[in-house]
C-alpha positions in Angstrom: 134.7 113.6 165.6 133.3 110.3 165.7 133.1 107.6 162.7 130.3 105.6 161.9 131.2 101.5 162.2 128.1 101.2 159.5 129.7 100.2 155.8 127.7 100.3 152.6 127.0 98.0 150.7 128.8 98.3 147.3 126.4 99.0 145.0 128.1 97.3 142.0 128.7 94.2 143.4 124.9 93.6 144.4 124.8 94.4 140.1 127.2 92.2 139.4 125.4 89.2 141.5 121.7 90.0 139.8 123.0 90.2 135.9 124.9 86.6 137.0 121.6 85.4 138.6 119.6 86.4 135.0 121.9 84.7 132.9 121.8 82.2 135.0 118.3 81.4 134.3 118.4 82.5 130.7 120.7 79.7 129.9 118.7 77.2 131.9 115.2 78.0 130.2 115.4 75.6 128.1 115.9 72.6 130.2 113.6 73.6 132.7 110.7 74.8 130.0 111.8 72.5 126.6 110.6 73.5 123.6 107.6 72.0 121.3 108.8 69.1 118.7 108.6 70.2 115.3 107.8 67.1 113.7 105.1 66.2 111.3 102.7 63.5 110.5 104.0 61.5 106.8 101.3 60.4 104.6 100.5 57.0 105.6 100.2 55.7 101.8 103.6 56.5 100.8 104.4 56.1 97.0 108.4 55.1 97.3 109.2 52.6 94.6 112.0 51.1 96.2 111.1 47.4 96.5 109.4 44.3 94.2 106.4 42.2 96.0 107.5 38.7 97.7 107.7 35.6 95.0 104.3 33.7 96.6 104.7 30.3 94.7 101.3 28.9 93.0 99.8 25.4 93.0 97.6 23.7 90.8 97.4 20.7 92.3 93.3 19.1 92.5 93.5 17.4 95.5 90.6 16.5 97.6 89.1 20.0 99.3 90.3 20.3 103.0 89.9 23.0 105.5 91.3 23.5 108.4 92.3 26.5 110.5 95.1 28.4 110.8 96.3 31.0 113.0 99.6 32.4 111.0 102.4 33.5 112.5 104.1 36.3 111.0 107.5 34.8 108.8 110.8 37.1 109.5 111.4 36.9 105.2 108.2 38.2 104.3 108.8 41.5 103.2 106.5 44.7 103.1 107.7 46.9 99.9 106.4 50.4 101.3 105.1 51.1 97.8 103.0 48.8 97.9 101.1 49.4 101.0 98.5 51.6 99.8 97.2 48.3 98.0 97.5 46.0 100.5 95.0 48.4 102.4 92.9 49.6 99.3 93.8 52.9 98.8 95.4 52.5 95.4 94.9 48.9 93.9 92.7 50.3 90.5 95.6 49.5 88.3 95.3 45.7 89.4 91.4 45.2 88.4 89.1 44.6 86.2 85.7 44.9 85.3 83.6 41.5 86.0 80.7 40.6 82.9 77.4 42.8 83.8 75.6 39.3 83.3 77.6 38.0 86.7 76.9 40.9 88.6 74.1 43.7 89.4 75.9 46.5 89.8 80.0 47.4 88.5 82.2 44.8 90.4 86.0 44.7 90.0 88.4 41.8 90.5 91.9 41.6 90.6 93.3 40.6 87.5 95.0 37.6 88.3 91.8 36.1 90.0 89.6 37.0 86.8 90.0 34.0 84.8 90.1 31.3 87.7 87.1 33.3 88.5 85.2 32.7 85.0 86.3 29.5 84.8 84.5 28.2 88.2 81.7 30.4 87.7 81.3 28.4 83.9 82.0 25.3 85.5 79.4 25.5 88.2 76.3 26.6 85.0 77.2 22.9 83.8 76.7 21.4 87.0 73.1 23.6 87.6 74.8 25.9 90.1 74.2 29.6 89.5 77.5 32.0 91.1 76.6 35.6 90.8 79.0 38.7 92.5 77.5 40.7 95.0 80.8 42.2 96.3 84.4 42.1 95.0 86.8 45.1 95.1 86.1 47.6 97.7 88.0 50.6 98.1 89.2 51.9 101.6 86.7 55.3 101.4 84.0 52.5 100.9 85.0 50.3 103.6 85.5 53.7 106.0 82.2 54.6 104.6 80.6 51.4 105.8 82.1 51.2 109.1 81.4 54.8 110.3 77.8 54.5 109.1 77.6 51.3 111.6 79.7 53.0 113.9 76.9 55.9 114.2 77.2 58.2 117.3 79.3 55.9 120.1 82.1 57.5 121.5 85.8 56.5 120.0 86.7 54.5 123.1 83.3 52.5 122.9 85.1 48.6 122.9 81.8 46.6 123.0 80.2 48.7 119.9 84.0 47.7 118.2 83.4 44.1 118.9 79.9 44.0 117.3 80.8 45.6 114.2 83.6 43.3 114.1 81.8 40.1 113.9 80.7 41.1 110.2 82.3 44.2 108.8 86.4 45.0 108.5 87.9 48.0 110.2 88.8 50.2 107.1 92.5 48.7 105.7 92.3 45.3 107.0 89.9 43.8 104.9 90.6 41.7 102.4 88.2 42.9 99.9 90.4 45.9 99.3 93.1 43.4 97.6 90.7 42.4 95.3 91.2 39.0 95.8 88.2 38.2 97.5 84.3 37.4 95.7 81.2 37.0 98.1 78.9 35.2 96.1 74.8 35.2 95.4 73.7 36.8 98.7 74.9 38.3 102.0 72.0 37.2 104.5 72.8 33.8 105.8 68.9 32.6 105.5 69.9 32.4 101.9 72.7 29.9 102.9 70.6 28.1 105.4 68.1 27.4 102.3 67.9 24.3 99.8 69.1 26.8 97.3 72.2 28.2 99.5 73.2 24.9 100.9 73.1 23.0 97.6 75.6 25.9 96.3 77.5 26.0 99.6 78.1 22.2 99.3 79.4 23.1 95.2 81.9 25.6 96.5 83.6 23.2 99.3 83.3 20.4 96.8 85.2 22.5 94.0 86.4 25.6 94.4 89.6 24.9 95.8 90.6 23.6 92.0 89.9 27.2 90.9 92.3 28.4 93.3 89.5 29.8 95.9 88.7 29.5 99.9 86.4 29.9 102.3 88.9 32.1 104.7 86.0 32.9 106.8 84.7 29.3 107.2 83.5 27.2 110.6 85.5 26.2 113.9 87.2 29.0 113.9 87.4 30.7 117.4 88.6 34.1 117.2 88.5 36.3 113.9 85.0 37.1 111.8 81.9 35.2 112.1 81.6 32.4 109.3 80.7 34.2 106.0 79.7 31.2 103.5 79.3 33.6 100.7 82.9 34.9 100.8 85.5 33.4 98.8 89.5 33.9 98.3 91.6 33.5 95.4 94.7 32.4 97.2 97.6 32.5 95.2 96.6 35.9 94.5 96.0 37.1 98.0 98.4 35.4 99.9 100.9 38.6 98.7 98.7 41.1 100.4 98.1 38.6 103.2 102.0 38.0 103.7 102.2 41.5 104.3 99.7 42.7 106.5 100.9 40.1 108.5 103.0 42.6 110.2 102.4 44.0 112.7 103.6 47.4 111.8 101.7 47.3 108.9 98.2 46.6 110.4 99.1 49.6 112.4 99.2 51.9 109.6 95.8 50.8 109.5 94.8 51.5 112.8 96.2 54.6 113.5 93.9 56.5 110.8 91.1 59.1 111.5 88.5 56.8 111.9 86.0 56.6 114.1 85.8 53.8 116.8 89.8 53.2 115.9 90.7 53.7 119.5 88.5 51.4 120.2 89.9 48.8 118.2 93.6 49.5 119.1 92.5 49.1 122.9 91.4 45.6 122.2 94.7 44.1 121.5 93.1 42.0 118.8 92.9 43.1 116.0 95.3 40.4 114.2 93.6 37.8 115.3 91.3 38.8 112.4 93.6 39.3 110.0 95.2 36.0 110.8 92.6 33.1 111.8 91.8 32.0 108.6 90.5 28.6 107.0 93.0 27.1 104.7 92.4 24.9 102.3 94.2 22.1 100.2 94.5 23.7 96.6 
């Protein structure tokens, strides 16, 4: 009788060896395939009320008007009190303002309330000397500023830099202008052929000669190289502004900005600039 020298396999070993091999990859899965993050986007205007505004100290020293440009570098002991941001980029300053007389303005313009009075006061002052100041913009809201910008912004794609830089020259990105503080007053007329008249230089000349005793600045004035283009009509209360301005300063503040759902924001993001208009300012001897 002869024996066969062929010897099965055992069958449960070759088990054995695949249920190892499953587990195997079972237990690996999730290094080789990781899973989703489960994070979620914040609100962006948070309402903590965790920290008071930086002490700006106020001048009111009358010293001859002076302006010269300034390029500010962001201090290390500037604070930015989180519940505050959403006025430093206009999406909740209405507790600050106040109404402005209908007689000094055309339509229903709001100030900040610390800028009201200097406000009256230069706009009285200037009647005496002949100069008429009337408010065509003060406050505007961050859904009015978006509102603005997307209507210039029209159809170019979101990564469109030169339509970014155009819109720039005149007209904030939504939460970094300085209107939304309610700080700032353009006065008597928007079109520069007004300011280029008798009328507009002769009140021009009144505002450089004297505003700076009322506390207010040309921020957007000549010989400045980066930034806006000059806006004569648009004037700064200072020692009210320069809390917002200390804040947005940062650069992780003006990101907050930046980083909304607004069109054209990649756009400005990919420029790299976008401080340099926050920041090159004229400043001026109060």
């Amino acid at each position: 009788m002869r024996h066969s020298n062929n010897k099965r396999p055992p069958i449960l070993g070759i088990l054995l060896i695949l249920l190892g091999l499953l587990a195997a990859i079972y237990f690996a899965k999730d290094l080789i395939f990781p899973k989703p993050s489960k994070q979620t986007v914040k609100d962006v205007y948070p309402n903590e009320t965790t920290t008071s505004m930086v002490d700006i100290p106020k001048t009111n020293a009358k010293t001859a008007p002076e302006q010269k440009v300034i390029n500010t570098i962001p201090s290390s002991n500037i604070t930015a009190p989180r519940d505050r941001l959403s006025q430093v980029h206009g999406a909740g300053n209405e507790p600050e303002l106040v109404s402005l007389p209908p007689k000094y303005t055309s339509k229903n313009e709001q100030i900040h309330k610390d800028a009201y009075d200097p406000l009256m006061a230069m706009i009285a002052a200037a009647q005496k000397d002949g100069v008429s100041l009337s408010v065509v913009s003060a406050y505007r809201s961050y859904k009015r500023q978006k509102q603005i910008w997307e209507n210039k912004w029209g159809s170019a794609s979101d990564d469109d830099s030169k339509k970014a830089l155009s819109i720039l020259k005149w007209s904030s990105f939504p939460g970094m202008s300085r209107h939304h503080w309610g700080t700032e007053v353009d006065f008597n007329s928007v079109a520069l052929n007004y300011w280029q008249s008798a009328q507009g230089i002769a009140t021009h000349q009144w505002l450089v000669n004297n505003a700076p005793s009322f506390g207010f600045c040309q921020v957007y004035g000549p010989n400045r190289e980066k930034g806006y283009s000059e806006e004569p009509w648009h004037w700064s209360h200072i020692p009210t502004a320069d809390t917002y301005f200390g804040q947005i300063q940062h650069l992780e503040i003006l990101q907050i900005a930046l980083n909304q759902p607004v069109k054209g924001a990649q756009a400005v993001r990919s420029l790299g600039t976008a401080m340099d208009y926050v920041t090159t300012i004229n400043h001026c001897a109060l």
